[in-house]
C-alpha positions as CSV (number, residue, x, y, z in Angstrom):
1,X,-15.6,4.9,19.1
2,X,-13.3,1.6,19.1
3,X,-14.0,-1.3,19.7
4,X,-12.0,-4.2,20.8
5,X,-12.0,-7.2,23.3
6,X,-9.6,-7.3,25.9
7,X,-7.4,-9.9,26.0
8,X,-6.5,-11.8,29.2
9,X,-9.1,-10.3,31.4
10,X,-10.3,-13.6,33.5
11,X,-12.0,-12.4,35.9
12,X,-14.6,-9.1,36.8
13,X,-12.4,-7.1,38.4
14,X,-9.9,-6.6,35.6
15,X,-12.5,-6.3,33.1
16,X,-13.6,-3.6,35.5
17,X,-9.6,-2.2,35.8
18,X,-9.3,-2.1,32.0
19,X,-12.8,0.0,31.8
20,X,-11.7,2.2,33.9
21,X,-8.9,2.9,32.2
22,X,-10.3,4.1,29.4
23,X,-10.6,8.0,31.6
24,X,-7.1,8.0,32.0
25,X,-5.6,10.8,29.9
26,X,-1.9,10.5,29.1
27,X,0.6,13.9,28.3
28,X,3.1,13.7,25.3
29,X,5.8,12.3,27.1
30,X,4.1,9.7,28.8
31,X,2.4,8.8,25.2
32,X,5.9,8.4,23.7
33,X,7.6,6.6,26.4
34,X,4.6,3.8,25.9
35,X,4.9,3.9,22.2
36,X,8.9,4.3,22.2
37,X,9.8,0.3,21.9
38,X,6.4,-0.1,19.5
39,X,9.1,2.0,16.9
40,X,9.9,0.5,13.5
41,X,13.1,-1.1,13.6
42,X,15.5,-2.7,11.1
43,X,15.3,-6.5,11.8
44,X,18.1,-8.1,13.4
45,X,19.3,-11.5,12.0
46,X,18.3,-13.7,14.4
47,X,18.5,-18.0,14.4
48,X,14.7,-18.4,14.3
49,X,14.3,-16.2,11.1
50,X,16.1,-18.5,8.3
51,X,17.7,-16.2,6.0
52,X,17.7,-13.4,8.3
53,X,21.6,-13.0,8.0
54,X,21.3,-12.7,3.9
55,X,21.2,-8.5,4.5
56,X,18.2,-5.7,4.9
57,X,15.0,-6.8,3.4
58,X,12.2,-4.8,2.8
59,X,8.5,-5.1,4.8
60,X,6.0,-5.1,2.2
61,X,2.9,-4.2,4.4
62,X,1.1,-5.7,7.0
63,X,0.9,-9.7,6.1
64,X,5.0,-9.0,6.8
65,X,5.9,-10.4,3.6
66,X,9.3,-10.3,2.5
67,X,11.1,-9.4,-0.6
68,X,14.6,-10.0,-2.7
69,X,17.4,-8.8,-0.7
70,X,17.9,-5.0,-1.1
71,X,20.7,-4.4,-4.2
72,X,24.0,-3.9,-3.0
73,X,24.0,-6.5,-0.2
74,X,25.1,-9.7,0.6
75,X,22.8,-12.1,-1.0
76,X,22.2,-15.6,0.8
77,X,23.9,-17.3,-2.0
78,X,27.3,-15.6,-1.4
79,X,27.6,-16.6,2.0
């Protein structure tokens, strides 16, 4: 069994839709198309993450920590 609340439901009728939904059976395909843009992806440097252009950086585990830049690539003070 899982538990969980469900977020955003504000009124009785979508707390009843998302019940409900809990009998709805999903194939392979339709599993993966749902999960599909959930996939792991490099990060992309971006202006909101400061340092984000400095090269790959491996996630440590869930707090989303970040380490040294991987060896071999640009560091952040090179550039």
């Amino acid at each position: 069994m899982v538990t969980s609340p469900i977020v955003g439901v504000t009124k009785p009728a979508q707390s009843a839709d998302a019940i409900a939904a809990v009998d709805v059976e999903l194939d392979e395909d339709e599993a993966s198309y749902l999960e599909e843009p959930f996939c792991r992806r490099q990060p992309m440097a971006s202006p909101r993450w400061p340092g984000a252009a400095a090269g790959p950086r491996r996630v440590l585990g869930p707090g989303l920590r970040l380490e040294d830049p991987v060896p071999g690539t640009p560091s952040e003070s090179t550039q």
